[in-house]
C-alpha positions as CSV (number, residue, x, y, z in Angstrom):
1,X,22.1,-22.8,49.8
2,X,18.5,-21.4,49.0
3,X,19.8,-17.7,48.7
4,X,22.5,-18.4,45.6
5,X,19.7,-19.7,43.7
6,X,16.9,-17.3,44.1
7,X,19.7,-14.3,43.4
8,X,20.9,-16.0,40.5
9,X,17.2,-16.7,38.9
10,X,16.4,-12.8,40.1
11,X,19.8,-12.4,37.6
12,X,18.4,-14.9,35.2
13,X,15.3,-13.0,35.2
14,X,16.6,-8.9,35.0
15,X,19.1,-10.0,32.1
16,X,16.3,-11.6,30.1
17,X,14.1,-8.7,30.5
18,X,16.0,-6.8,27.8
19,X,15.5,-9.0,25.8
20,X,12.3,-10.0,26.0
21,X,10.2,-6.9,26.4
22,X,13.2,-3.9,26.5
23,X,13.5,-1.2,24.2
24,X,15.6,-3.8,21.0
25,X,13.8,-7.0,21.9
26,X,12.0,-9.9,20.5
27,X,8.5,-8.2,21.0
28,X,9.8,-4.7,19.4
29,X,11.6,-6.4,16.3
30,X,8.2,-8.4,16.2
31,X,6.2,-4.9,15.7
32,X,8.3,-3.7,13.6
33,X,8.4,-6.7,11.0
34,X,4.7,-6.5,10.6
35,X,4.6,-2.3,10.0
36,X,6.9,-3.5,7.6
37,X,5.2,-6.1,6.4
38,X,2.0,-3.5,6.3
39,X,4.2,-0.8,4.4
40,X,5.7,-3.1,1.9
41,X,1.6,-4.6,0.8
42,X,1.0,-0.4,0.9
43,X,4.2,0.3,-1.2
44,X,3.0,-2.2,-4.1
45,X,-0.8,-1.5,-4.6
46,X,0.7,2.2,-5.1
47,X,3.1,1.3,-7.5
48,X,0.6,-0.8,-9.6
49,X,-1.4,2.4,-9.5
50,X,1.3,4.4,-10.0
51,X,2.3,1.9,-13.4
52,X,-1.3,2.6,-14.3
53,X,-1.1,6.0,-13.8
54,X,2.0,6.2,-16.0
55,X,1.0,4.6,-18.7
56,X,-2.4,6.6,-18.8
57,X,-0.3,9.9,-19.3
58,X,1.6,8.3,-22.1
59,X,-1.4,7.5,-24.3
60,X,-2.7,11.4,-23.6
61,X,1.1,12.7,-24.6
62,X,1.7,10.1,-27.8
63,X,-1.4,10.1,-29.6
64,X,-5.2,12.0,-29.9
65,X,-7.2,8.9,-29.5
66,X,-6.4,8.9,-25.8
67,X,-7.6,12.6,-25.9
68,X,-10.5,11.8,-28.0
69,X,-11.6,8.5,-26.2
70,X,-11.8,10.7,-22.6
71,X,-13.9,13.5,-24.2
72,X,-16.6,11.0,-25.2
73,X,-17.0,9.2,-22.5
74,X,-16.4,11.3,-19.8
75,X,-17.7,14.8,-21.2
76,X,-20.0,13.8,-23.7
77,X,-18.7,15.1,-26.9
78,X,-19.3,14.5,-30.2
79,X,-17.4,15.5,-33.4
80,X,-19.1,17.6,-36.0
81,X,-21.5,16.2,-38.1
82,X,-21.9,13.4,-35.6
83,X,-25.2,12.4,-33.9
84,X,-25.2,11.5,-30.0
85,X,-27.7,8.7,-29.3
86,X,-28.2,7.9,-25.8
87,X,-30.1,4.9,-24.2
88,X,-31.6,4.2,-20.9
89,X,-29.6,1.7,-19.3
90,X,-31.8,-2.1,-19.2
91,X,-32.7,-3.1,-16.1
């Protein structure tokens, strides 16, 4: 009588292990839903860049003040006839 139940809980046990811990189980599908998870927070932060990005380029293609508001800032130029005045930043 003891031998039908421990082979039947050894089968219990060696058809569970699939899905438990085998190559398509509850552990794997539990990986994968949080690289996707991962990918999908990675995904958006690039598109809101990307959006950014995008609308950047249109202001440099439509119009000069894009052009002209990147020049002063970021290189320092001045139109002609135009006097630069720089001061130290307060601390």
């Amino acid at each position: 009588m003891r031998w039908p139940a421990i082979v039947l809980a050894l089968l219990v046990v060696v058809l569970q292990y699939p899905l438990w811990i085998g190559k398509g189980g509850w552990l794997r599908v539990w990986e994968v839903e949080q690289q996707l998870t991962a990918q999908r927070d990675g995904n958006r932060k690039l598109e809101q860049r990307n959006t950014g990005l995008e609308a950047e380029v249109r202001d440099l293609k439509s119009g000069y003040e894009a052009v002209e508001e990147r020049a002063r800032f970021e290189l320092g130029l001045t139109k002609p006839d135009e006097i630069f005045v720089q001061t130290p930043p307060q601390k």
